[in-house]
C-alpha positions as CSV (number, residue, x, y, z in Angstrom):
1,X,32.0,-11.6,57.6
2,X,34.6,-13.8,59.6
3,X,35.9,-17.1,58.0
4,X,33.9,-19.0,60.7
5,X,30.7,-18.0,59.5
6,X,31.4,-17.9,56.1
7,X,32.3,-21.2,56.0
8,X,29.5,-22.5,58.3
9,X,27.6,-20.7,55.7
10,X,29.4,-22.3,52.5
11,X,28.7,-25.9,54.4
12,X,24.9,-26.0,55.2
13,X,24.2,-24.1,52.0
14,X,25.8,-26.9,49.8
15,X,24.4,-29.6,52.3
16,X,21.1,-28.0,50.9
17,X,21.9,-27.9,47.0
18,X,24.1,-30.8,46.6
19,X,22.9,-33.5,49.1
20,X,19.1,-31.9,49.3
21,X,18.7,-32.7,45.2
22,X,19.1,-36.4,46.3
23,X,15.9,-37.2,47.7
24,X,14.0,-36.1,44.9
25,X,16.0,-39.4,43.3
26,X,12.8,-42.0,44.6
27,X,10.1,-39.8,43.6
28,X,11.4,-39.3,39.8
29,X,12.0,-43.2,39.6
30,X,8.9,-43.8,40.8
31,X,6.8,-41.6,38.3
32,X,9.1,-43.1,35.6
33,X,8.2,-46.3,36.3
34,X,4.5,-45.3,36.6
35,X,4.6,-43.4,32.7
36,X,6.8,-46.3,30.8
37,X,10.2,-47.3,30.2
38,X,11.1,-44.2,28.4
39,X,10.1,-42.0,31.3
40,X,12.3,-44.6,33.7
41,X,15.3,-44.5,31.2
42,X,15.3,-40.8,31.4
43,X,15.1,-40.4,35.1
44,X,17.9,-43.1,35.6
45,X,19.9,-41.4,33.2
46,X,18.8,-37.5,35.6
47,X,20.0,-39.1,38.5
48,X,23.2,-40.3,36.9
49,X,24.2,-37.2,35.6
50,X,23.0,-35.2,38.6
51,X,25.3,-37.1,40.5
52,X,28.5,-36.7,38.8
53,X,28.1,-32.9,38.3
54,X,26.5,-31.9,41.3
55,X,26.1,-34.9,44.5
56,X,30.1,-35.6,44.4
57,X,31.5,-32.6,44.2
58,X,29.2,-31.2,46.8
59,X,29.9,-34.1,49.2
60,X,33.4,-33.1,48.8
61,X,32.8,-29.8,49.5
62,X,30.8,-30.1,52.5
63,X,33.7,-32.8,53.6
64,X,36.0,-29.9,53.0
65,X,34.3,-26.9,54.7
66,X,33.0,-29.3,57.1
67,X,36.7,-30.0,58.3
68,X,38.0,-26.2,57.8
69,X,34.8,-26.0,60.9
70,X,36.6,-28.2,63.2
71,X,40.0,-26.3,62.7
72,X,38.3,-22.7,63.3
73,X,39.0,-21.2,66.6
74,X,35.7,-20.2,67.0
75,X,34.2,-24.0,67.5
76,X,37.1,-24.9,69.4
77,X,36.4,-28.7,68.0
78,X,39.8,-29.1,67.6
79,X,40.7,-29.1,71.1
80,X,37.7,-31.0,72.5
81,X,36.3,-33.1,70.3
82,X,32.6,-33.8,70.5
83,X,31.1,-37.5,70.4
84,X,28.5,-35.9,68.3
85,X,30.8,-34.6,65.7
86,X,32.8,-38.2,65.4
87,X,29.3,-39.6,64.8
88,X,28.3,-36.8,62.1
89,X,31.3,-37.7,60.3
90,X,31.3,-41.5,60.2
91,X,28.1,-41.4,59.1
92,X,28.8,-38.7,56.4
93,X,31.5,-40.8,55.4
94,X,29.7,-44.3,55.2
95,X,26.7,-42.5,53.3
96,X,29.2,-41.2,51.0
97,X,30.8,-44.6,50.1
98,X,27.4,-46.4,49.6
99,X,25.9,-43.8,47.2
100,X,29.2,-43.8,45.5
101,X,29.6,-47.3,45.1
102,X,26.6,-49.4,45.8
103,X,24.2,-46.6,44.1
104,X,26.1,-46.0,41.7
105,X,26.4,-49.3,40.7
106,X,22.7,-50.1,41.2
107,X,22.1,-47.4,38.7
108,X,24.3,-47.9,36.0
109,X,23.1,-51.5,36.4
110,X,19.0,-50.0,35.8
111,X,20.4,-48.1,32.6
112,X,21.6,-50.9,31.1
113,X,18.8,-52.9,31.4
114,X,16.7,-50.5,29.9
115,X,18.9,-50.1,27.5
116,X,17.4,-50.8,23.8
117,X,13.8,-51.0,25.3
118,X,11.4,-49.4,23.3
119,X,10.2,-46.2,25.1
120,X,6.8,-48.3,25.1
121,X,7.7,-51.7,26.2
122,X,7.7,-53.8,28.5
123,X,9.8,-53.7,31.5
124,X,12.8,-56.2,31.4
125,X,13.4,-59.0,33.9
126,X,16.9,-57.5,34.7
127,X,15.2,-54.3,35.2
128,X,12.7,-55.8,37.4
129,X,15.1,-58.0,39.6
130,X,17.2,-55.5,40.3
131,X,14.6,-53.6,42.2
132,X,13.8,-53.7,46.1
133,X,9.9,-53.8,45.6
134,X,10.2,-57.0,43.4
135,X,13.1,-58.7,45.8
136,X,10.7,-58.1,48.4
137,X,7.6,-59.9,46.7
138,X,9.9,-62.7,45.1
139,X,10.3,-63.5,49.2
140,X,6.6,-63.1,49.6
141,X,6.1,-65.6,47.0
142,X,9.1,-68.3,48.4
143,X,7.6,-68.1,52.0
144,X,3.7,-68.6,50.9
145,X,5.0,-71.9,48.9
146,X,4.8,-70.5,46.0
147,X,8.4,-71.0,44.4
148,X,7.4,-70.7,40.3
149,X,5.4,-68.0,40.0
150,X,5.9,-63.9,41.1
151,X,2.4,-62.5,41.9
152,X,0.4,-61.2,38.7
153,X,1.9,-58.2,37.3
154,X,4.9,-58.4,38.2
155,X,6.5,-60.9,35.3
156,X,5.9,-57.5,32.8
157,X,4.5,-54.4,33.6
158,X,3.6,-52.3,30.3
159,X,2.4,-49.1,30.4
160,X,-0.7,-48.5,28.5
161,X,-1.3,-44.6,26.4
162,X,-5.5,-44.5,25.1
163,X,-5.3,-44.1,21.7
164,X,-2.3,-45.7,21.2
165,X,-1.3,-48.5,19.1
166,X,0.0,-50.3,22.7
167,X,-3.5,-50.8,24.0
């Protein structure tokens, strides 16, 4: 096997791993959110850890092999550039530096919040105000007049296990 294609190979197959375990991320908040706090701490917490062992190291390695591609004689990307490529690679980089900052940051700010929540209790404003769905209804609420009051539901959401002593 030639370098070219083993690094092409090296690149799309992290792509896959590292970057591809990402969008799982929405789906695990949102069935923690839907099965308590506990479940939500936990899957914060996942994603947290997922992406310090495997999301930035594998952006790094993509950006690595990615740029060992444009030197390889076999593209011949490092002669003529494409527009394409240019694109690819701002993009890369600007998705990079919002998950790694912004994301980051939105996430360690959901941790703490849930932080000393009992496993069965109630969802904390800071929790709550932090996320997009209840930005976008506080909005709802300001433009139908409504300036005091969030639509019902929304002040605490509690998750609520028959047979429990929560019910």
């Amino acid at each position: 096997m030639d370098s070219y294609k083993l690094q092409l190979f090296l690149h799309v197959a992290v792509v896959i791993v590292a970057l591809g375990a990402t969008f799982a991320n929405p789906f695990l908040q949102g069935w923690g959110e839907r099965h308590g706090v506990g479940a939500t701490r936990m899957a914060m917490q996942f994603s947290s850890h997922m992406e310090k062992v495997l999301v930035i190291p594998g952006a790094i390695l993509v950006l690595l092999f990615g740029t060992g591609l444009i030197f390889e004689d076999a593209t011949g990307y490092k002669d003529d550039f494409p527009m394409w490529l240019g694109i690819a690679i701002a993009w890369f980089l600007v998705a990079f530096v919002a998950g790694a900052f912004v994301q980051r940051s939105n996430v360690n700010r959901a941790i703490a919040a849930l932080d000393g929540v009992p496993d069965n209790g109630d969802f904390p404003a800071a929790y709550l105000e932090g996320q997009p769905a209840y930005a976008g209804r506080r909005w709802l609420s300001r433009l139908l007049g409504d300036r005091h009051h969030l639509p019902d539901g929304l002040e605490a959401r509690r998750v609520v296990t028959p047979g429990s002593s929560n019910e």
